[in-house]
Kinemage of the C-alpha trace (Angstrom):
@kinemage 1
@onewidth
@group {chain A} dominant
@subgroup {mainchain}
@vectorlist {calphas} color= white
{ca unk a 1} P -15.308 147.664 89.360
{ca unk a 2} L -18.212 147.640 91.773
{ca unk a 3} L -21.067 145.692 91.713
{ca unk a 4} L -23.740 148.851 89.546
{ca unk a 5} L -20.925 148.726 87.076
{ca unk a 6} L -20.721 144.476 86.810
{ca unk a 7} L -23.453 144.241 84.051
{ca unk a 8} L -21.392 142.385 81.735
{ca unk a 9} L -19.511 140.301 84.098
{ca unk a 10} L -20.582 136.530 83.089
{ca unk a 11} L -20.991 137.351 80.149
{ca unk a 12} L -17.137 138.929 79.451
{ca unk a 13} L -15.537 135.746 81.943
{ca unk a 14} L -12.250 137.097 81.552
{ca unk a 15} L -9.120 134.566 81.795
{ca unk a 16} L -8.049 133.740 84.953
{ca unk a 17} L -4.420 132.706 85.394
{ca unk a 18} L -2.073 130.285 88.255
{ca unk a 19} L 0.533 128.862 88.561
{ca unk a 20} L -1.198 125.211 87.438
{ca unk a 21} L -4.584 126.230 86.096
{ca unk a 22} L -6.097 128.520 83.776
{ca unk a 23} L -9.599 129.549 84.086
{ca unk a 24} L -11.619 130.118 80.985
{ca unk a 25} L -14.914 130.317 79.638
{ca unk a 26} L -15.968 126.785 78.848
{ca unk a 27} L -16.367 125.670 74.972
{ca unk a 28} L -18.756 123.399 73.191
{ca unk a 29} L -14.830 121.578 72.317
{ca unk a 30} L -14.662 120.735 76.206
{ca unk a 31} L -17.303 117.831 75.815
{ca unk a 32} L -14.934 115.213 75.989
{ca unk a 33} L -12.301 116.123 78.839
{ca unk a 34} L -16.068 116.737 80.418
{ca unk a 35} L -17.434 113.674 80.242
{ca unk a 36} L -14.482 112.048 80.864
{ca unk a 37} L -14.453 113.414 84.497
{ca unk a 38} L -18.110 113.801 84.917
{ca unk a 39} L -19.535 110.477 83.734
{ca unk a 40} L -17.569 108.916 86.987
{ca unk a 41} L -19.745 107.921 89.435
{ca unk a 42} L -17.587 109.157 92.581
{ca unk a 43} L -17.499 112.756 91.256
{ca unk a 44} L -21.225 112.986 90.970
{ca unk a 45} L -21.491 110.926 93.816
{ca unk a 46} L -21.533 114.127 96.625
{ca unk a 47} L -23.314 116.801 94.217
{ca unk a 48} L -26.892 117.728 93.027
{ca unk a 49} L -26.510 116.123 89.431
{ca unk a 50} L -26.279 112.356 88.162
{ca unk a 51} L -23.213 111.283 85.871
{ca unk a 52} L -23.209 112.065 82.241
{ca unk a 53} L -24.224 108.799 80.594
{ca unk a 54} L -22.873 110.067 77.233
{ca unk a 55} L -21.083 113.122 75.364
{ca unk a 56} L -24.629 114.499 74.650
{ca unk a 57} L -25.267 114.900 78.389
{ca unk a 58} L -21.840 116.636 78.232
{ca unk a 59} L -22.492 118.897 75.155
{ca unk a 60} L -26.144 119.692 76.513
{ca unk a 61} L -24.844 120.963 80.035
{ca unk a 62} L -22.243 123.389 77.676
{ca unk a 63} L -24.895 124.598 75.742
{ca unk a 64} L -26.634 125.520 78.818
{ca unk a 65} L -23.719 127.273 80.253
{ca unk a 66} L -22.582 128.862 77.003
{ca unk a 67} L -26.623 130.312 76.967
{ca unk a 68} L -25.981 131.456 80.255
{ca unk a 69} L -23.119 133.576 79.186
{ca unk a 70} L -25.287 134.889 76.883
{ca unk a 71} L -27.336 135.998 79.067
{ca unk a 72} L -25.306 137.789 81.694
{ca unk a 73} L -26.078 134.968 84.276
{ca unk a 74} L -23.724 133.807 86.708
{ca unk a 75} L -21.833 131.290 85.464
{ca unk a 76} L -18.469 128.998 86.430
{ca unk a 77} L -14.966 129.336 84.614
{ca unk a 78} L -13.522 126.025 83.044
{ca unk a 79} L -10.918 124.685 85.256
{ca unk a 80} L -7.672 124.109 82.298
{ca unk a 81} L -4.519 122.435 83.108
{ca unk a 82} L -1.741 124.864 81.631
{ca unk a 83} L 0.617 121.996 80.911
{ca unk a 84} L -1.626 120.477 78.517
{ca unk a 85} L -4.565 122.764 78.088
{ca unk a 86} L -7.152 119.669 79.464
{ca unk a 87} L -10.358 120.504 81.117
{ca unk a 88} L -10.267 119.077 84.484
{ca unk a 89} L -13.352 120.697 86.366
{ca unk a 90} L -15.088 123.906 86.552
{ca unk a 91} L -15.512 126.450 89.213
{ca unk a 92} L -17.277 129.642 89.508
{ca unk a 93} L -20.727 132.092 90.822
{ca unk a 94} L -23.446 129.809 90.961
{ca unk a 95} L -25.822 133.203 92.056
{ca unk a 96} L -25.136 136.766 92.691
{ca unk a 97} L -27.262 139.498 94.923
{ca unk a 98} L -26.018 142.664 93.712
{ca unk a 99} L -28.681 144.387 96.111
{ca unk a 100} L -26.781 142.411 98.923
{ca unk a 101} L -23.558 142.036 97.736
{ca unk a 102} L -23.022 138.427 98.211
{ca unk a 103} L -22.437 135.448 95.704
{ca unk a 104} L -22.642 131.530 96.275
{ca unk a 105} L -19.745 129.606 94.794
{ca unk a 106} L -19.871 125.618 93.544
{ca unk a 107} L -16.885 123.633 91.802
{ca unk a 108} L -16.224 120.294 90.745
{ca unk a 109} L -12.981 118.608 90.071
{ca unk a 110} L -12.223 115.047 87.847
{ca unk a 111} L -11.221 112.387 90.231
{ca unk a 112} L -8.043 111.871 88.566
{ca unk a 113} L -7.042 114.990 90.155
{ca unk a 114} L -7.738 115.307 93.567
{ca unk a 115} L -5.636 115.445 96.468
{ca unk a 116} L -3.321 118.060 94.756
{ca unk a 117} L -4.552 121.579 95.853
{ca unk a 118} L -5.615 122.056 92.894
{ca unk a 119} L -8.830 123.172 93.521
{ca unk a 120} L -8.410 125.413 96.567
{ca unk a 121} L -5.769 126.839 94.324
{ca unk a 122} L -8.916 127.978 91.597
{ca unk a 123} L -11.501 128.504 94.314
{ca unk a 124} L -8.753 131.146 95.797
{ca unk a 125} L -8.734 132.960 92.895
{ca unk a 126} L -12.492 132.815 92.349
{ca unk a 127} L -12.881 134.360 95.777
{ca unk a 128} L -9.830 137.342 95.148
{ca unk a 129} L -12.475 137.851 91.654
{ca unk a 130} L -15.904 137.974 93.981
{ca unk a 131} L -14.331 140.578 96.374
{ca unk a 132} L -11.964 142.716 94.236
{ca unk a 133} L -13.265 143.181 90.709
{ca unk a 134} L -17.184 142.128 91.697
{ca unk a 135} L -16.593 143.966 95.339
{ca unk a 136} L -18.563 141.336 96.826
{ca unk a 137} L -19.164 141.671 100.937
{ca unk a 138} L -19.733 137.658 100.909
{ca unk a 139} L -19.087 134.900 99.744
{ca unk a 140} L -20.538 131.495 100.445
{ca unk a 141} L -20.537 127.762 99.537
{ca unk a 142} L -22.124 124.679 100.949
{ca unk a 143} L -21.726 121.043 100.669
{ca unk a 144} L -23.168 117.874 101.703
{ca unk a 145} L -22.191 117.068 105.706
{ca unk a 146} L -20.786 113.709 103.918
{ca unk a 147} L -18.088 115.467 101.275
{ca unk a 148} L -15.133 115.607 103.724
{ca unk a 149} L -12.828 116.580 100.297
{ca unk a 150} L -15.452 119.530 99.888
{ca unk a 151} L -15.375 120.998 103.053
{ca unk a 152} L -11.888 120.766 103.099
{ca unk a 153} L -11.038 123.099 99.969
{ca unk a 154} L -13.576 125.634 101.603
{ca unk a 155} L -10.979 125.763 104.945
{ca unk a 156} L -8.292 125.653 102.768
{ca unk a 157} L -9.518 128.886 101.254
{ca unk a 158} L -10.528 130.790 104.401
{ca unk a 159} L -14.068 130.092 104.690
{ca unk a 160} L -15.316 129.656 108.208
{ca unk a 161} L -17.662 127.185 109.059
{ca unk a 162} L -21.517 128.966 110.199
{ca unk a 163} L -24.019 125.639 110.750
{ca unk a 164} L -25.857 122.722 109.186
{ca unk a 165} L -28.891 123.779 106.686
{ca unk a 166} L -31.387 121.045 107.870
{ca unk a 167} L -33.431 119.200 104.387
{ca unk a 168} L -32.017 121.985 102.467
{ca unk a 169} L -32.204 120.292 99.079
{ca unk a 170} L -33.790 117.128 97.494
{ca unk a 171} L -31.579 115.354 95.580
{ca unk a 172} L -31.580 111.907 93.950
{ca unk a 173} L -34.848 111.159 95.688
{ca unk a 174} L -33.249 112.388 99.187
{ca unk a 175} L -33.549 115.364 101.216
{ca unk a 176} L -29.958 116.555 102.810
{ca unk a 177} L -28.617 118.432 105.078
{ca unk a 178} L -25.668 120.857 104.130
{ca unk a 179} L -22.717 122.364 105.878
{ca unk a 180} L -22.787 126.468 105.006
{ca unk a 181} L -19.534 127.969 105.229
{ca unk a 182} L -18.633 131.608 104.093
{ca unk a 183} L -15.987 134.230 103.711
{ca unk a 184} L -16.335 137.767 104.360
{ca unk a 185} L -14.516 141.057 102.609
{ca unk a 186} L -12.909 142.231 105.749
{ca unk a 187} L -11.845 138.431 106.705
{ca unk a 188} L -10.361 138.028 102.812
{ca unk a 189} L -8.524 141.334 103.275
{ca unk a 190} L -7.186 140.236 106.515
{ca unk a 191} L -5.552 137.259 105.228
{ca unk a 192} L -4.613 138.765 102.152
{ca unk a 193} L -2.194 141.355 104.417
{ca unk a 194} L -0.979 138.465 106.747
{ca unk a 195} L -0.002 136.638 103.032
{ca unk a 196} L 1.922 139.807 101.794
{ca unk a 197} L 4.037 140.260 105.487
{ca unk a 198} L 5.132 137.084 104.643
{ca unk a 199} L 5.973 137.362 101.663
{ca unk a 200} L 7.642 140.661 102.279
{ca unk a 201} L 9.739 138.965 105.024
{ca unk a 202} L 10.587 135.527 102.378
{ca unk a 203} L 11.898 138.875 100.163
């Protein structure tokens, strides 16, 4: 698929498959497993939103996204433990430039499961989506200069670091600074080979 041909992309999510997670479309049934992560102060502590105070907050935020699906707008995947089929996070396309071929991505994970690779383990396979079934030249991400755990994931996946965005956004009353980091085509393809000669050579 190229990008003239991605019209329906958001809005037909398909299922994304690990070895741990499964990524999904989320569902109005996700509320709770969402608030439980969400309404924790530390996991909102680093992004642009405050916690959920209640399930509505929870159920208002999937009605939003499940609109936005709709709609054809970029969107994130539901980050699903295959174990036990709980929602633990979300990740996805938080905008696209078709024109330009580039896409920004965002994720956040429940507390209870960091430290695990388990998000550089979805991010990866948002990224493999952006560039080979979206054809994507670029893909970026940014984070606070504070999240550490963040900026972390984004190595882990093969972004590079570019500079520091200076007041980029006001949040919670505050204007911050961000760390951009992106990932090119040519740089994912690169890595991608230097994955498969060793894996050829593990064979």
């Amino acid at each position: 698929m190229n990008l003239s041909s991605a019209n329906n992309i958001f809005r037909k999510l398909p299922v994304i498959e690990t070895s741990r997670l499964r990524l999904r479309k989320l569902l109005l049934r996700d509320a709770a497993d969402m608030f439980e992560y969400a309404s924790l102060p530390e996991v909102a502590e680093n992004l642009t939103w405050e916690c959920h105070r209640n399930i509505s907050d929870s159920l208002h935020y999937l009605r939003m996204i499940l609109k936005q699906y709709e709609d054809n707008l970029p969107s994130p995947w539901g980050i699903v433990l295959k174990d036990n089929g709980k929602l633990i996070g979300t990740v996805g396309f938080n905008s696209v430039s078709y024109q330009n071929a580039f896409a920004e991505v965002g994720y956040v994970l429940s507390r209870h499961y960091w430290g695990n690779g388990l998000m550089s383990e979805a991010l990866s396979e948002v990224v493999k989506f952006g560039f080979e079934v979206m054809n994507l030249n670029r893909i970026e991400a940014t984070c606070n200069t504070q999240n550490r755990r963040s900026e972390s994931v984004m190595k882990k996946c093969g972004f590079s670091f570019e500079g520091i965005l200076r007041g980029r956004l006001l949040v919670k009353n505050k204007f911050l600074d961000l760390k951009m980091y992106s990932i090119m085509k040519s740089e994912y393809l690169k890595m991608k080979k230097s994955e498969d000669v060793v894996q050829n050579e593990k064979a």
